[in-house]
VEXPA-708824 format. One record per residue (C-alpha): residue in three letters; x, z, y. Coordinates in nm, 2 decimals, decimal comma. Example, Ala and Ser with C-alpha at 12.3 -4.5 7.8 and 13.67 -1.06 7.14 Angstrom:
BEGIN
+------+--------+--------+--------+
| rest |     c1 |     c3 |     c2 |
+------+--------+--------+--------+
|  Ala |   1,23 |   0,78 |  -0,45 |
|  Ser |   1,37 |   0,71 |  -0,11 |
+------+--------+--------+--------+
This chain:
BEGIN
+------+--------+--------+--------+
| rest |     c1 |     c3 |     c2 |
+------+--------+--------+--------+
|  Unk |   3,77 |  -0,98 |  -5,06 |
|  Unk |   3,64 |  -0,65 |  -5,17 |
|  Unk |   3,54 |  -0,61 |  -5,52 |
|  Unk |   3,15 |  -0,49 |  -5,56 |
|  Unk |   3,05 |  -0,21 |  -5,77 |
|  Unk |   2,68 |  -0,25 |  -5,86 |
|  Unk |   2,49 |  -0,02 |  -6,03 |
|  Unk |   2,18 |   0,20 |  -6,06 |
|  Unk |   2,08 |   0,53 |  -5,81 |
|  Unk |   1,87 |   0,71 |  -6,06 |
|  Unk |   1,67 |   0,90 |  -6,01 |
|  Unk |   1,66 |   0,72 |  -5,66 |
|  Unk |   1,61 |   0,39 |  -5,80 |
|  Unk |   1,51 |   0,26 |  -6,18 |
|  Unk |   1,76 |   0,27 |  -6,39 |
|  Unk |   1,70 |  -0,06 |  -6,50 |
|  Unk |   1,97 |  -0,33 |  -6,39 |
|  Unk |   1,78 |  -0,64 |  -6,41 |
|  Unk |   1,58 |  -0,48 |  -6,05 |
|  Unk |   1,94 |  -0,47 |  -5,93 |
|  Unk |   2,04 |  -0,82 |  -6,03 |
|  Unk |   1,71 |  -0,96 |  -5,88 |
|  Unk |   1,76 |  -0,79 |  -5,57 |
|  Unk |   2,13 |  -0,93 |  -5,54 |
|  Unk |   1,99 |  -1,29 |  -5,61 |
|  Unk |   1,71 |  -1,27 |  -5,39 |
|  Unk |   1,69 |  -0,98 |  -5,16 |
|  Unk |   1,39 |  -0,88 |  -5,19 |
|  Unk |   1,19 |  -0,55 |  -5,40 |
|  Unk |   1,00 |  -0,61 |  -5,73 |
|  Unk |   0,72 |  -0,71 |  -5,49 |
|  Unk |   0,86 |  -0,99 |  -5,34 |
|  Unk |   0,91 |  -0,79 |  -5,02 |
|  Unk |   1,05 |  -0,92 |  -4,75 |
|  Unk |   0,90 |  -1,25 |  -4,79 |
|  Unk |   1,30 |  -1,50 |  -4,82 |
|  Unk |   1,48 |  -1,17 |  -4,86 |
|  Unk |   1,63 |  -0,91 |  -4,63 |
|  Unk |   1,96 |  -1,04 |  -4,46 |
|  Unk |   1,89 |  -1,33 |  -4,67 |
|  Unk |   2,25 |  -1,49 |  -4,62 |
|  Unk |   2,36 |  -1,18 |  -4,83 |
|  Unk |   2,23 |  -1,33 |  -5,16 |
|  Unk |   2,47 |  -1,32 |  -5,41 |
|  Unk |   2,50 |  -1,57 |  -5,73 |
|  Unk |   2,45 |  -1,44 |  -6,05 |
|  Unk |   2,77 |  -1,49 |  -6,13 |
|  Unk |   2,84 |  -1,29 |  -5,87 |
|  Unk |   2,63 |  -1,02 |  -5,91 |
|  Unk |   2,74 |  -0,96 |  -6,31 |
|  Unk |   3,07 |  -0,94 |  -6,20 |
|  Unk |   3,02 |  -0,65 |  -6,01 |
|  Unk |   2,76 |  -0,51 |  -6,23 |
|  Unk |   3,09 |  -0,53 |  -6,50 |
|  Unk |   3,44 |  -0,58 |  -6,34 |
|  Unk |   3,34 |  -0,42 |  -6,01 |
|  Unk |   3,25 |  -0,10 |  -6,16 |
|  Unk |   3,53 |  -0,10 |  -6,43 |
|  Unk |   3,72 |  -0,10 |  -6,15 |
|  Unk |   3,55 |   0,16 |  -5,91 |
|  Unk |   3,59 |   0,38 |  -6,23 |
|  Unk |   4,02 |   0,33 |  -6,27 |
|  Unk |   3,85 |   0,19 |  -6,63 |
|  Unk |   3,96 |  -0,18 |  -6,57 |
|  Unk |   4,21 |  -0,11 |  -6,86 |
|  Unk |   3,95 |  -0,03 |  -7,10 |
|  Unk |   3,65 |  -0,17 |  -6,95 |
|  Unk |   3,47 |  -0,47 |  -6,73 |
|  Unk |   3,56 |  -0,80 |  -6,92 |
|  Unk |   3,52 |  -0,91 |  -7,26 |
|  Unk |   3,94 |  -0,95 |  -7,40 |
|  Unk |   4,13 |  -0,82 |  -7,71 |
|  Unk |   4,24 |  -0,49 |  -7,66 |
|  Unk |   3,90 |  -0,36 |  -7,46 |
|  Unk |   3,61 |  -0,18 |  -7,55 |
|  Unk |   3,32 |  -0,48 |  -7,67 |
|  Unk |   3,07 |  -0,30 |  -7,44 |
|  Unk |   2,78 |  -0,57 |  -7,37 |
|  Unk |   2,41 |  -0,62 |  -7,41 |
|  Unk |   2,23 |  -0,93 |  -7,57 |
|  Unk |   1,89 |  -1,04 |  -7,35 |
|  Unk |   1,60 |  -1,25 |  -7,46 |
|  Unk |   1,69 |  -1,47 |  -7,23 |
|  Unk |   1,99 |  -1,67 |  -7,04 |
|  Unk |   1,97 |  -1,54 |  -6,73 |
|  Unk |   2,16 |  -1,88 |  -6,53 |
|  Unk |   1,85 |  -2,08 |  -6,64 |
|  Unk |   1,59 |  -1,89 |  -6,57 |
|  Unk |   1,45 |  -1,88 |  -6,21 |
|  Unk |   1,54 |  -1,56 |  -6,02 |
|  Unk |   1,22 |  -1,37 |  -6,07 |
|  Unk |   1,22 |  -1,39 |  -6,45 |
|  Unk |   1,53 |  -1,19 |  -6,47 |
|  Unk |   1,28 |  -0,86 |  -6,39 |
|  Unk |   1,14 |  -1,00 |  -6,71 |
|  Unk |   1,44 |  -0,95 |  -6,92 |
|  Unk |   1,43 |  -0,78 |  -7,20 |
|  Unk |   1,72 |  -0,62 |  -7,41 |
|  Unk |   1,74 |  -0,75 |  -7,79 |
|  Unk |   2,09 |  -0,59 |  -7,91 |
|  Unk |   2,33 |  -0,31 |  -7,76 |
|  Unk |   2,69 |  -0,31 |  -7,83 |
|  Unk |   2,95 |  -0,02 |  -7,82 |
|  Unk |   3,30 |  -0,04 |  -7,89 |
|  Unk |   3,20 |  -0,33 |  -8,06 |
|  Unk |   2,94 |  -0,16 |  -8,29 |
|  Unk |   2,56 |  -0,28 |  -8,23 |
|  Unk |   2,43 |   0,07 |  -8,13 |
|  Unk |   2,07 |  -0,11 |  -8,09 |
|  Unk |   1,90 |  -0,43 |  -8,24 |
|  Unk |   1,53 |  -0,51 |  -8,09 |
|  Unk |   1,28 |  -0,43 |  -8,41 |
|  Unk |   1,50 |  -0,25 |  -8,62 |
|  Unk |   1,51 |   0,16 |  -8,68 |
+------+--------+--------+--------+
């Protein structure tokens, strides 16, 4: 297949991914809109989904040397969430929240601390 490179259209879109992953899972806006999702047999697993949120645009950006996965020898660039998104039903994932940031493997951000 193709690999998919997800991402944000700001300032066309919000920024935020998590409205991107929900929208690969279920199809549908923030609203619930269409009721079972547009094109519903498009939905995409999670799984899915992060990898093109990760390797797919690692990939769309000739970065897959430095970028995408999580290996020895590649930037640590990741994000900790307040929760797992595989057990949380799709529509808590718009209520992710980011606790920690990481950089090059340095935490850049840390929920509650300046």
């Amino acid at each position: 297949g193709v690999p998919l490179a997800f991402g944000s259209d700001f300032p066309v879109a919000v920024v935020n991914p998590f409205y991107g992953i929900y929208a690969a899972l279920t199809r549908e806006d923030e609203d619930g809109r269409p009721p079972g999702g547009w094109h519903p047999d498009q939905k995409m697993s999670l799984d899915e989904t992060l990898r093109a949120f990760t390797t797919g645009s690692a990939f769309a950006a000739f970065a897959e040397d430095r970028l995408g996965v999580l290996k020895p020898g590649l930037r640590a660039d990741l994000t900790v969430t307040d929760r797992d998104l595989f057990k949380v039903p799709p529509r808590d994932v718009l209520k992710a929240n980011v606790v920690m940031t990481i950089i090059d493997g340095e935490v850049v951000y840390e929920a509650g601390r300046r």
